[in-house]
C-alpha positions as CSV (number, residue, x, y, z in Angstrom):
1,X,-10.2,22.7,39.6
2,X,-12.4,20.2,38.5
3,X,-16.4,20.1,39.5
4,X,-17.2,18.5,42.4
5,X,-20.9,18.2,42.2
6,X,-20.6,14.2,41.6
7,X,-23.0,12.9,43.8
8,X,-23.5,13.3,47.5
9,X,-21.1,10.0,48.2
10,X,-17.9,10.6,48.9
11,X,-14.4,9.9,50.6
12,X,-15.7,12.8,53.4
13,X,-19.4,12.4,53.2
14,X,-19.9,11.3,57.1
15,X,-23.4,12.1,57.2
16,X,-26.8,10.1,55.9
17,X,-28.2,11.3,53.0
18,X,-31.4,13.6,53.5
19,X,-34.6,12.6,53.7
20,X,-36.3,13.2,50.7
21,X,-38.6,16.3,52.5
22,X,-35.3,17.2,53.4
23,X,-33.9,17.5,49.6
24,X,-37.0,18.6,48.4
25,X,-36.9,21.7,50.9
26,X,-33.5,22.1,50.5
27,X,-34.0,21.8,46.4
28,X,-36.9,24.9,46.8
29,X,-34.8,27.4,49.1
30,X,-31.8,27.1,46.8
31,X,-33.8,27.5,43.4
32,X,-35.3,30.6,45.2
33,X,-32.2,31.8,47.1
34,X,-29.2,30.0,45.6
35,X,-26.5,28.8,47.9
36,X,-25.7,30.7,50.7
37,X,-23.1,28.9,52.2
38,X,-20.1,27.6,50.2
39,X,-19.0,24.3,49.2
40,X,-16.0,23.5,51.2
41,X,-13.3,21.6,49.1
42,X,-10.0,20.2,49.5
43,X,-6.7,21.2,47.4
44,X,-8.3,17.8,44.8
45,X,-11.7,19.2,44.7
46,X,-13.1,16.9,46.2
47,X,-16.1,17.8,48.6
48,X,-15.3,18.4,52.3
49,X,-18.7,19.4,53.4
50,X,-21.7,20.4,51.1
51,X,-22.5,17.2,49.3
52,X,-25.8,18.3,48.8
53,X,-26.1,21.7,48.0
54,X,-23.6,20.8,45.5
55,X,-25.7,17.9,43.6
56,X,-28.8,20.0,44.1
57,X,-27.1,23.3,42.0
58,X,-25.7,21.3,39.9
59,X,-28.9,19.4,38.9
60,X,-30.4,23.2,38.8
61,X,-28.0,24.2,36.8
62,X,-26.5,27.0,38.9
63,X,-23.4,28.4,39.9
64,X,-22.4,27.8,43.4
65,X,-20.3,29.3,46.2
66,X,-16.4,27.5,47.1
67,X,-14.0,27.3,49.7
68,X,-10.7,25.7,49.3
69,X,-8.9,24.2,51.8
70,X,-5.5,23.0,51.6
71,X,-4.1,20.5,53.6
């Protein structure tokens, strides 16, 4: 599976990006606490839902929960 962590566009990124006191608090709990909830992919690897957490770890440098869903 290739690394999703590309950027927070995306062919199922719906949502505005966060503000950037969103990021930043988001940024802090995950360099504190990693992420909690996992990175939802399809079968392609692309990113489903978590287009943030995923930039954010990656750009920390850390390892990150994933779920795969096919279909």
């Amino acid at each position: 599976m290739r690394d999703s962590a590309r950027g927070i566009t995306g062919e199922y990124q719906l949502l505005p990006a966060l503000s950037p006191e969103e990021r930043d608090g988001l940024a802090r709990d995950i360099a504190v606490r990693g992420v909690l909830v996992p990175v939802e992919l399809d079968e392609n690897g692309t990113i489903l839902d978590g287009h943030h957490r995923a930039q954010i770890a990656a750009e920390l440098g850390i390892d990150y929960p994933r779920i795969v869903r096919l279909g």
